[in-house]
FIDOLO-54750 format. One record per residue (C-alpha): chain; z, x, y; residue in three letters. Coordinates in Angstrom, 3 decimals, always signed. Each point is the difference from the previous one (the first is absolute). Layout:
// residues N
   chain         c3         c1         c2   res
       A          Z          X          Y   ALA
...
This chain:
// residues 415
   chain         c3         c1         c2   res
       A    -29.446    -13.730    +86.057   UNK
       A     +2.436     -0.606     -3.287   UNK
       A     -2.761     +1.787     -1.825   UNK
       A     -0.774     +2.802     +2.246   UNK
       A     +4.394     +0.641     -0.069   UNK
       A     +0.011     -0.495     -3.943   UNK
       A     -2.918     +2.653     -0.504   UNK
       A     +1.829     +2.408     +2.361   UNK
       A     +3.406     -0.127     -1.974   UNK
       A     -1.959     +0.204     -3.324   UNK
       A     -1.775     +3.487     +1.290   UNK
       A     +3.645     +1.213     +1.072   UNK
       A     +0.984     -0.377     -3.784   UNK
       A     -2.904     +1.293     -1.514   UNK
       A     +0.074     +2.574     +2.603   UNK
       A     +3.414     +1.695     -0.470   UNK
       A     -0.222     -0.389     -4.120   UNK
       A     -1.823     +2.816     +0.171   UNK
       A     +0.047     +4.166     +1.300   UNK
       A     -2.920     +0.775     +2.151   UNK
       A     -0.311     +4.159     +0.148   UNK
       A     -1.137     +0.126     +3.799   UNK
       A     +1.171     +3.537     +0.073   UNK
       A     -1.690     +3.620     -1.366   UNK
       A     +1.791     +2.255     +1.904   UNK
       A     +2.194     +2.610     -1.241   UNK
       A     +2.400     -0.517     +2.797   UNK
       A     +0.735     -3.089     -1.759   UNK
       A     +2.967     +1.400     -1.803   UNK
       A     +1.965     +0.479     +2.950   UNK
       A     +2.424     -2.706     +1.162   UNK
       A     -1.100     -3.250     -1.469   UNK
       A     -3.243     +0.579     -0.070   UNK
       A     -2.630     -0.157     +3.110   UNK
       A     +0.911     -2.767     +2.485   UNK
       A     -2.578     -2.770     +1.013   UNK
       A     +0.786     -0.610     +3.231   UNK
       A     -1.255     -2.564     +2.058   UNK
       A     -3.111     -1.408     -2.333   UNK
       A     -0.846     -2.952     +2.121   UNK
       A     -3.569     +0.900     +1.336   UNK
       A     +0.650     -1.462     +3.187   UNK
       A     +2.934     +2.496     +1.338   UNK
       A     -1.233     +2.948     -2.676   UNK
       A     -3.176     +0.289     +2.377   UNK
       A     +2.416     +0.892     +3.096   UNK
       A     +1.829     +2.780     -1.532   UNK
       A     +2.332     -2.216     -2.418   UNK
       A     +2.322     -1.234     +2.838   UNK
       A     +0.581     -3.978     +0.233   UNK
       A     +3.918     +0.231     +0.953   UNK
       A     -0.827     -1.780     +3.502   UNK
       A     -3.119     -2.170     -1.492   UNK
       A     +0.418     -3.450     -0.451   UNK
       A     -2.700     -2.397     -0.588   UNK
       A     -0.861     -4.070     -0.455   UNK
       A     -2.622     +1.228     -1.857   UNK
       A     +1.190     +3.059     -2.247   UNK
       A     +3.177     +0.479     -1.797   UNK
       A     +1.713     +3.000     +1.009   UNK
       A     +2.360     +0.756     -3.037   UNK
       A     +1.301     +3.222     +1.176   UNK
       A     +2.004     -2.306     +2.754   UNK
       A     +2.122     -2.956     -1.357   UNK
       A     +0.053     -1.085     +3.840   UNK
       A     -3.501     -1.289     +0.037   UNK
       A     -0.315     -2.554     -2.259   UNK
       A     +1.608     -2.681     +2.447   UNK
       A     -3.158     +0.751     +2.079   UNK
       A     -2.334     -1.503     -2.678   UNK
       A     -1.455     -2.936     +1.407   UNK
       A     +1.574     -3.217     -1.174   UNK
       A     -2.529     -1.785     -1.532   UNK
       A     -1.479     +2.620     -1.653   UNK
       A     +0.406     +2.297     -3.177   UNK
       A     -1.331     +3.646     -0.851   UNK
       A     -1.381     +1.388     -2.870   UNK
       A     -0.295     +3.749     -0.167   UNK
       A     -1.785     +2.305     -2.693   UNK
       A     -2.155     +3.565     -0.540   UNK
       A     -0.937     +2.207     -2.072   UNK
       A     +0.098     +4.439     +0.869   UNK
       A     -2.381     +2.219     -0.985   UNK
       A     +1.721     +4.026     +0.264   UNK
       A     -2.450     +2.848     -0.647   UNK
       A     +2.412     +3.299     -0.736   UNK
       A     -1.085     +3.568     +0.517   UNK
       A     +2.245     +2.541     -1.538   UNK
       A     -0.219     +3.797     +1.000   UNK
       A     +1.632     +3.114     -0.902   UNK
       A     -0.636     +3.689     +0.243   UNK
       A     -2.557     -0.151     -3.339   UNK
       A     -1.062     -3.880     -0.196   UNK
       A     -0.456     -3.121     +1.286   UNK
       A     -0.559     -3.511     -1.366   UNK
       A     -1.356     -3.689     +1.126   UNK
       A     +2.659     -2.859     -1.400   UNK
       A     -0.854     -3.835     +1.108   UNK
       A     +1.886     -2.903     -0.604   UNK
       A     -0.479     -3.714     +0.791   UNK
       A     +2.941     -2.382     +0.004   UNK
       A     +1.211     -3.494     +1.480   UNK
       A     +2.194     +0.815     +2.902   UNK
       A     +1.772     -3.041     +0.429   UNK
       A     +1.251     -4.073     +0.236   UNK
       A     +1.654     -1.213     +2.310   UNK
       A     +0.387     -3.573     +1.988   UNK
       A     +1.310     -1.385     +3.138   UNK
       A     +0.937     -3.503     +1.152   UNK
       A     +2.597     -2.144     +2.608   UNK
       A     +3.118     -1.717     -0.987   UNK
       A     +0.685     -0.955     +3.627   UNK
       A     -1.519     +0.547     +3.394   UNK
       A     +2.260     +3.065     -0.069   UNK
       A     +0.618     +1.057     -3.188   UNK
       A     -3.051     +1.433     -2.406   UNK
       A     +0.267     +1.588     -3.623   UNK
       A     -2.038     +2.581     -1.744   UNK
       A     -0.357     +0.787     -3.659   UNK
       A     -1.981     +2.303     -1.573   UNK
       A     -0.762     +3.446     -2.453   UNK
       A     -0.245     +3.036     +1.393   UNK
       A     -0.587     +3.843     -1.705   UNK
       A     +3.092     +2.559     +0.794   UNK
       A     -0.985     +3.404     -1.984   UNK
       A     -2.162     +0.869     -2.054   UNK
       A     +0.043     +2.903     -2.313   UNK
       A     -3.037     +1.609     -1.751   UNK
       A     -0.588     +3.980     -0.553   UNK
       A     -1.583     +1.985     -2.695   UNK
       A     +0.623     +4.006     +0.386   UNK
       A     -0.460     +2.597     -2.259   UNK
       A     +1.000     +3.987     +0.784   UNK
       A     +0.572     +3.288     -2.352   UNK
       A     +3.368     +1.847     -0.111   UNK
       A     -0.699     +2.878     -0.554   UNK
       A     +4.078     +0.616     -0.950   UNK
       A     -0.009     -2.392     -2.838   UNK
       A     -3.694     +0.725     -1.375   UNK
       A     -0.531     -3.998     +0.758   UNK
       A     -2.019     -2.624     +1.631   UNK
       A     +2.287     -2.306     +1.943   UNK
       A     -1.561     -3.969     +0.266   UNK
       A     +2.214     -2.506     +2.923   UNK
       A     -1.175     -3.105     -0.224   UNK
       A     +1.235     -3.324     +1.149   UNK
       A     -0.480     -3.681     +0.709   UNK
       A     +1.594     -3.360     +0.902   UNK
       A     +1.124     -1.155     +3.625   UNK
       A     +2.107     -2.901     +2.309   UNK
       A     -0.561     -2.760     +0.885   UNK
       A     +1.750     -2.471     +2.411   UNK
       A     -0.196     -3.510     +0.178   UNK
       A     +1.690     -1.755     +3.379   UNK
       A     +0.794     -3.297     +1.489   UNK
       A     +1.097     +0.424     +3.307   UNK
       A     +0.659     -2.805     +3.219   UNK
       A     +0.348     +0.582     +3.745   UNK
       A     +1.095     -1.957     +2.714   UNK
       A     -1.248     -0.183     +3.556   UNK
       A     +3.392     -0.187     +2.202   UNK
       A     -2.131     -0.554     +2.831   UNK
       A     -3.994     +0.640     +1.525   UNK
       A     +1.143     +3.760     +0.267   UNK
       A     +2.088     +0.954     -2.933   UNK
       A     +0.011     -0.421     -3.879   UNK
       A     +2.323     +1.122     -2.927   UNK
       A     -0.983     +0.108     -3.443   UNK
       A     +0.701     +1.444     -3.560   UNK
       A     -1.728     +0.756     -2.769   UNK
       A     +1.518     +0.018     -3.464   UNK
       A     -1.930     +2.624     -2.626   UNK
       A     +0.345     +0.145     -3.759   UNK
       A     -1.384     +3.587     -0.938   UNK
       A     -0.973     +0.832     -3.512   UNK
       A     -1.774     +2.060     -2.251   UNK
       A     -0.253     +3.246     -2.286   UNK
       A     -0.828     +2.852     +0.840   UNK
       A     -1.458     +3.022     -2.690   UNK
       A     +0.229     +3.607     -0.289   UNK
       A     -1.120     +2.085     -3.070   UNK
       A     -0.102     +3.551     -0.606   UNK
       A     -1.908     +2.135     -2.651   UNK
       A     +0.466     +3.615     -0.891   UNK
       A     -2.303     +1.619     -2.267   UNK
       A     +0.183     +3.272     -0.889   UNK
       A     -2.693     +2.169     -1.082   UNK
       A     +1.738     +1.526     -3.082   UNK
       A     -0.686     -2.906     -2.518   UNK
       A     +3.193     +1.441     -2.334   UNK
       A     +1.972     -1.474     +3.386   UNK
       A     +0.578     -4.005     +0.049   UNK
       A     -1.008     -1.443     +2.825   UNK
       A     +2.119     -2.640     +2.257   UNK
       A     -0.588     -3.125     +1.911   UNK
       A     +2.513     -2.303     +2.027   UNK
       A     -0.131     -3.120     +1.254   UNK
       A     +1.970     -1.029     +2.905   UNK
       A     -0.160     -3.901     +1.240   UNK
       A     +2.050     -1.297     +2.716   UNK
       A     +0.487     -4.022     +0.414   UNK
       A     +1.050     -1.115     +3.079   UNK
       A     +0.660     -3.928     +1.499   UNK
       A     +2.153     -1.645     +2.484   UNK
       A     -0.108     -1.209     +3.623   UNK
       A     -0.156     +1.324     +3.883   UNK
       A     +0.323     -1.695     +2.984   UNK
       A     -2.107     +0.620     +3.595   UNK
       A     +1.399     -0.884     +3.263   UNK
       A     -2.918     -0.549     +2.670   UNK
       A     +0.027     -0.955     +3.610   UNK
       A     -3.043     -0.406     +2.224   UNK
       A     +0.119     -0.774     +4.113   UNK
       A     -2.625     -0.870     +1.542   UNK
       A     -0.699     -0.195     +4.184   UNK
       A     -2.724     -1.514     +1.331   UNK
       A     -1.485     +0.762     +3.407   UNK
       A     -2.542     -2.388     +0.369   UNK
       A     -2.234     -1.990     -2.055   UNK
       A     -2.020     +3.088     -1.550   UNK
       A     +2.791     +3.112     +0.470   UNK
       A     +2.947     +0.188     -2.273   UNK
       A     +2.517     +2.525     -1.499   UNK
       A     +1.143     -0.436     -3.247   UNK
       A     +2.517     +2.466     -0.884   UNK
       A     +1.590     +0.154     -4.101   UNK
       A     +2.302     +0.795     -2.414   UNK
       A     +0.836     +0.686     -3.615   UNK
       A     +2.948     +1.167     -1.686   UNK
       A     +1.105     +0.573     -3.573   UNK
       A     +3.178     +1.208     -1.432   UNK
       A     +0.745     +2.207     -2.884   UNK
       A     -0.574     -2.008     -3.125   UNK
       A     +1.206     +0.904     -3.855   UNK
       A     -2.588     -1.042     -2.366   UNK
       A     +0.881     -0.878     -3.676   UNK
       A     -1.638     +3.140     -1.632   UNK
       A     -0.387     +0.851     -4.180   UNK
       A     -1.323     +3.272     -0.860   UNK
       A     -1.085     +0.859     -3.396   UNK
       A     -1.136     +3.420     -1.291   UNK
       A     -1.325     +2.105     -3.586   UNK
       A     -0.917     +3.084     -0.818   UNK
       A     -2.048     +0.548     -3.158   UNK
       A     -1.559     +3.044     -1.653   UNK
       A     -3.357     -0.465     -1.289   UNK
       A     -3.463     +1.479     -1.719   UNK
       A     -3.314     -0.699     -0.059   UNK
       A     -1.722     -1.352     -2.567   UNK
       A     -3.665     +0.250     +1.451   UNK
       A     +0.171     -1.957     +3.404   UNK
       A     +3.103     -2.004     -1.163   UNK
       A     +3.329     +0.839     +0.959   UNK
       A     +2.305     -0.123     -2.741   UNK
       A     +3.963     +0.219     +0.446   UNK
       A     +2.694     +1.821     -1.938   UNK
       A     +3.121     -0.419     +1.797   UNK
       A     +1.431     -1.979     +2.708   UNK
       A     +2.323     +2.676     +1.609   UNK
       A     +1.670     -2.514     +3.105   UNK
       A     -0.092     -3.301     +0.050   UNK
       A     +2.124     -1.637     +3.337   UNK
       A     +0.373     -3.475     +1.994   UNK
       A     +2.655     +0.340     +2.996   UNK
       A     +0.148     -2.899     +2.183   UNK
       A     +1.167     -0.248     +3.662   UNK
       A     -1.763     -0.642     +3.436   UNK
       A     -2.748     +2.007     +2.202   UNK
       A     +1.245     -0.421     +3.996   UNK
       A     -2.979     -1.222     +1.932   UNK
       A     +0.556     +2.093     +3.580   UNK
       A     +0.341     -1.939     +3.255   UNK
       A     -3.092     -0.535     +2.061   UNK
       A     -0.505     -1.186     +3.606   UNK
       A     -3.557     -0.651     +2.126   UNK
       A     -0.738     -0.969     +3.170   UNK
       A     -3.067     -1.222     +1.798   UNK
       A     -1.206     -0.612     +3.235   UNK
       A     -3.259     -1.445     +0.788   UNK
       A     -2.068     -1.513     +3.358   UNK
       A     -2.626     -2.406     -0.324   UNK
       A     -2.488     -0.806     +3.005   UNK
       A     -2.577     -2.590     -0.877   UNK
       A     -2.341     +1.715     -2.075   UNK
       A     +1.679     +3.199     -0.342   UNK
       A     +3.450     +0.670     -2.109   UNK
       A     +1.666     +3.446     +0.256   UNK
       A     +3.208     +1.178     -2.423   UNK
       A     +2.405     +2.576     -1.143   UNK
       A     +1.761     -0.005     -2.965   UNK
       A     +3.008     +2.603     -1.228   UNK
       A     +2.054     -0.201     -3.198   UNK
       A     +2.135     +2.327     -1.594   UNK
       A     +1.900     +0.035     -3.627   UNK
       A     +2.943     +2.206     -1.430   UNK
       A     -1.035     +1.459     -2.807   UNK
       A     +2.631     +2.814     +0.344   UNK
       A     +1.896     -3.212     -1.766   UNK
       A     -2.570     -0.536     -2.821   UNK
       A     +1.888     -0.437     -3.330   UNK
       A     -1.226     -0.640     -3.491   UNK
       A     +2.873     -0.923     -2.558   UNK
       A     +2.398     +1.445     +2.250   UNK
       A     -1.420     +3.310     +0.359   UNK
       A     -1.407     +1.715     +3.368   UNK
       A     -3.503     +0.434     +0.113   UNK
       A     +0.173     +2.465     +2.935   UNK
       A     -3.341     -1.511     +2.105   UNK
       A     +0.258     -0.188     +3.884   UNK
       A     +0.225     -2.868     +2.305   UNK
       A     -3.719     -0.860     +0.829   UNK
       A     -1.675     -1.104     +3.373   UNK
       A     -3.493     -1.806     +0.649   UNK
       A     -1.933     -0.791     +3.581   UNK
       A     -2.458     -2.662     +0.347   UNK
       A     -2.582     -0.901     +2.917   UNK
       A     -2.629     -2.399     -0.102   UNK
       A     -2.301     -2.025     +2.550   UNK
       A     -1.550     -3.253     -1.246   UNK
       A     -3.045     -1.296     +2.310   UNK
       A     -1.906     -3.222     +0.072   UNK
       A     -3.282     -1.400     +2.279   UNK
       A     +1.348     -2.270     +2.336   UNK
       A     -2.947     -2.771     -0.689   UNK
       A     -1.571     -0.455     -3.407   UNK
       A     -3.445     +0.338     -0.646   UNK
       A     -2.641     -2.269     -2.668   UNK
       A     -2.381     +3.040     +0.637   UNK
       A     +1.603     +3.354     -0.443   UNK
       A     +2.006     -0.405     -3.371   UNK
       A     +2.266     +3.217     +1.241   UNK
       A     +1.359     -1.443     +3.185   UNK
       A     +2.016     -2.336     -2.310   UNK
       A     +1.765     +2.585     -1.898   UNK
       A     +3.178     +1.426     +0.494   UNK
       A     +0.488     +3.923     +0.788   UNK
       A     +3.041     +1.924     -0.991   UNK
       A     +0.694     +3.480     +0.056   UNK
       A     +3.114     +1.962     -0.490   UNK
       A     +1.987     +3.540     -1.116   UNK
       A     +3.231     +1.048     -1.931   UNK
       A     +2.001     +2.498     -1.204   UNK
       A     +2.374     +0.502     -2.550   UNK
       A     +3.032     +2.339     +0.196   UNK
       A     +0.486     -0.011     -3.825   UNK
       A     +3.439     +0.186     -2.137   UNK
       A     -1.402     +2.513     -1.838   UNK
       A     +0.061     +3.718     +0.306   UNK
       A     -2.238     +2.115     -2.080   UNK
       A     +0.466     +3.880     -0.261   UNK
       A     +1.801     -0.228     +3.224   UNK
       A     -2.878     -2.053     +1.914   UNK
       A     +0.307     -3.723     +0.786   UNK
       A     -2.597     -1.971     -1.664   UNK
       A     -1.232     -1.676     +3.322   UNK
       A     -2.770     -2.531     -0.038   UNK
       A     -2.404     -0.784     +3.077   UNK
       A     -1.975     -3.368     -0.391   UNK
       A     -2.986     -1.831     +2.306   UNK
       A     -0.643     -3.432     -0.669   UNK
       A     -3.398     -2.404     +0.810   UNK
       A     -0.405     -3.625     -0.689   UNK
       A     -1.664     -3.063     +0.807   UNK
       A     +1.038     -3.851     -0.197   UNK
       A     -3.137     -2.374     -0.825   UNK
       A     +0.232     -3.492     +0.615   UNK
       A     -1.286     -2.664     -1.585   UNK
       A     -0.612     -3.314     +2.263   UNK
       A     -1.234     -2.304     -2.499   UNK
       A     +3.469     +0.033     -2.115   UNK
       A     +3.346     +1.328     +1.113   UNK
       A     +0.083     +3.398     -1.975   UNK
       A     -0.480     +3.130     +1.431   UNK
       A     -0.272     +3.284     -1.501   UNK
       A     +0.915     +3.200     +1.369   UNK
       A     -0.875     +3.232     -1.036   UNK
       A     +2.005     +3.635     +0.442   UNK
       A     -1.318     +3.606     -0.640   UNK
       A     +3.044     +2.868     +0.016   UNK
       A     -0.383     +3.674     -0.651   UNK
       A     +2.796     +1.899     -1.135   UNK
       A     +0.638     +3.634     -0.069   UNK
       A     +3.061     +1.998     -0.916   UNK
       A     +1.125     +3.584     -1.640   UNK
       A     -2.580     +3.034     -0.414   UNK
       A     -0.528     +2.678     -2.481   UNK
       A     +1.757     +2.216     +1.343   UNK
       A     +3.496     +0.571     -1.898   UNK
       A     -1.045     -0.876     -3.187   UNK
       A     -0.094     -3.665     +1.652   UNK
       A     -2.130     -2.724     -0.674   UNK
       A     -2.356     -1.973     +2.628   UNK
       A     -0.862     -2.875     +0.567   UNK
       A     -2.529     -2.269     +1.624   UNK
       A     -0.074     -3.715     -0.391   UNK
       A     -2.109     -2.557     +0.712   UNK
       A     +1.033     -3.502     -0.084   UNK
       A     -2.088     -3.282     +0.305   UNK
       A     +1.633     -3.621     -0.165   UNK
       A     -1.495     -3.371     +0.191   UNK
       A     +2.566     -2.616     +1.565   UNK
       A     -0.917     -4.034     -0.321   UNK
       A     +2.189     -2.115     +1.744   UNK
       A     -0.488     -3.678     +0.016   UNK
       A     +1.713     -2.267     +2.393   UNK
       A     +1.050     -3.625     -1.332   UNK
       A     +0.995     -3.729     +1.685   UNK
       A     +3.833     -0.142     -0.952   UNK
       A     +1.347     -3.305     -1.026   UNK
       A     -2.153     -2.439     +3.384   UNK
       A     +0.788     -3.432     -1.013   UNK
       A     -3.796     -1.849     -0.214   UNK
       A     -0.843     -2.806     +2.735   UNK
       A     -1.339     -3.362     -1.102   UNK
       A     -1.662     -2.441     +1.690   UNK
């Protein structure tokens, strides 16, 4: 066990010592770049909603108030890896962009019969775009490009105040860097061309707030209703920029002058959030809804207004399971799960919302010879249209979740 928890720390270091791009979208220099989510296979597979979910079995970090329901003799290892397949479309093009990336770490165990823990690395934005378009004002080809993303590491606890209700907290340190470059090259070559390079350095903590109630009605019925709250938050922030002319010299870039160079310091205000959840499980079935909503009317870089709207998202999903298992028909032992959501984004776009509509499928495989299981979700993605000189967009993600459940500190029995 000391091995399988000293291996799992290790991969959290190596892990966040280095940038994964997990984004290609050019709506990925909005905000703070694109938003994960909820990348636990598990709850992605039922439309992304796990406010209400609690599990001996799976670690629900979107909901400090579960981790007192980890069993207590028991630990959890949780890992995967995404694979997003990208397809861009305007009114003259389109283009395929894949990437492949580790989605996260994270770990569960007890410290009392009613009090569990939960550590663990998880993505928060990524940014990654590549555009290129031709004013024809400035006789110039424009290149936005851009890079970097967040990443939040937690430790949260929660506490079971009775067989109904727990409280918990989770405690997030966010960091990371985020890039934006711009080109402009201009087709007279008697006219220097420019380039600027904009990062933005962000790190500090947040706090969540999560409740979860849960009423049973018999043995194999129960509601489990849930809660998650987080206030606004002022993250340290360091933003440097320079502007440079340049020339080529063949394919090199070679500069003349550096015409700004800045660094301001100050804070960017994370915007309150709130979800709530609300499943019902009977025996083999589980049914839930999920709503959350953030202000990011409130959204502040350095200080400064960003002028996005306060966004919205809905989640459904149904998870079913075969009442008896079966040695003959492999499938009977799987688990089904199905769901939808959409997105009321913060962003507005030649005066149309950029909405996104999502249906999720996944599967959870056990494996009876050795206590991990994997589980397996499929989401497709589609938002914006050609129309409006907009951009869309239809994703297709794939993630691989292994979880593997451990014997937590038993004391041994001698004869």
């Amino acid at each position: 066990m000391y091995r399988v928890i000293r291996i799992f720390f290790l991969l959290l270091i190596v892990t966040s010592s280095y940038a994964q791009i997990g984004s290609t979208s050019p709506y990925s220099i909005f905000l703070l770049g694109e938003q994960h989510g909820n990348v636990i296979s598990q709850y992605a597979a039922m439309g992304g909603g796990s406010t209400s979910l609690n599990s001996m079995k799976t670690i629900n970090p979107f909901n400090p108030a579960t981790y007192s329901y980890i069993n207590s003799n028991s630990f959890l290892l949780s890992t995967g890896i995404r694979h997003n397949v990208l397809s861009i479309e305007n009114s003259t093009k389109s283009q395929l962009n894949q990437t492949t990336l580790f989605s996260h770490f994270i770990f569960a165990f007890p410290l009392t019969r009613k009090i569990g823990s939960s550590v663990g690395l998880l993505p928060y934005s990524d940014v990654g775009y590549n555009v290129n378009t031709f004013d024809q004002d400035f006789d110039a080809e424009m290149i936005y490009s851009g890079d970097g993303g967040l990443t939040k590491l937690y430790f949260g606890s929660s506490y079971m105040i009775n067989n109904n209700l727990s409280f918990g907290v989770n405690a997030s340190y966010l960091f990371g860097r985020l890039n934006k470059r711009k080109k402009i090259i201009f087709s007279d070559d008697f006219i220097l061309n420019s380039r600027s390079n904009l990062s933005l350095n962000l790190k500090g903590f947040y706090y969540e707030v999560g409740l979860l109630y849960t009423k049973k009605l018999n043995d194999d019925k129960k509601y489990t209703f849930g809660l998650v709250f987080h206030n606004d938050t002022e993250i340290s922030s360091t933003q440097r920029e320079i502007v440079e002319t340049f020339e080529y010299s063949g394919q090199v870039e070679i500069a003349k002058d550096t015409v700004l160079r800045t660094e301001s310091s100050g804070y960017t205000l994370l915007p309150q959030s709130i979800s709530s959840g609300l499943s019902y499980k009977n025996n083999n079935v589980m049914l839930l809804i999920d709503y959350s909503t953030q202000n990011w009317s409130d959204f502040k870089i350095l200080g400064n207004n960003e002028n996005y709207y306060n966004s919205q998202r809905f989640s459904s999903g149904i998870e079913y399971k075969f009442q008896q298992s079966s040695t003959e028909n492999f499938f009977k032992n799987l688990v089904y799960r199905f769901g939808f959501s959409f997105l009321e984004s913060p962003l507005q776009i030649s005066n149309l919302m950029l909405n996104e509509t999502s249906v999720t499928f996944g599967v959870g495989v056990p494996n009876n010879k050795s206590r991990t299981k994997y589980d397996i979700s499929v989401i497709y993605t589609s938002r914006g249209d050609t129309e409006n000189s907009l951009i869309k967009e239809q994703i297709l993600k794939i993630g691989l979740n292994i979880s593997y459940d451990g014997i937590w500190f038993v004391k041994r029995k001698y004869d």
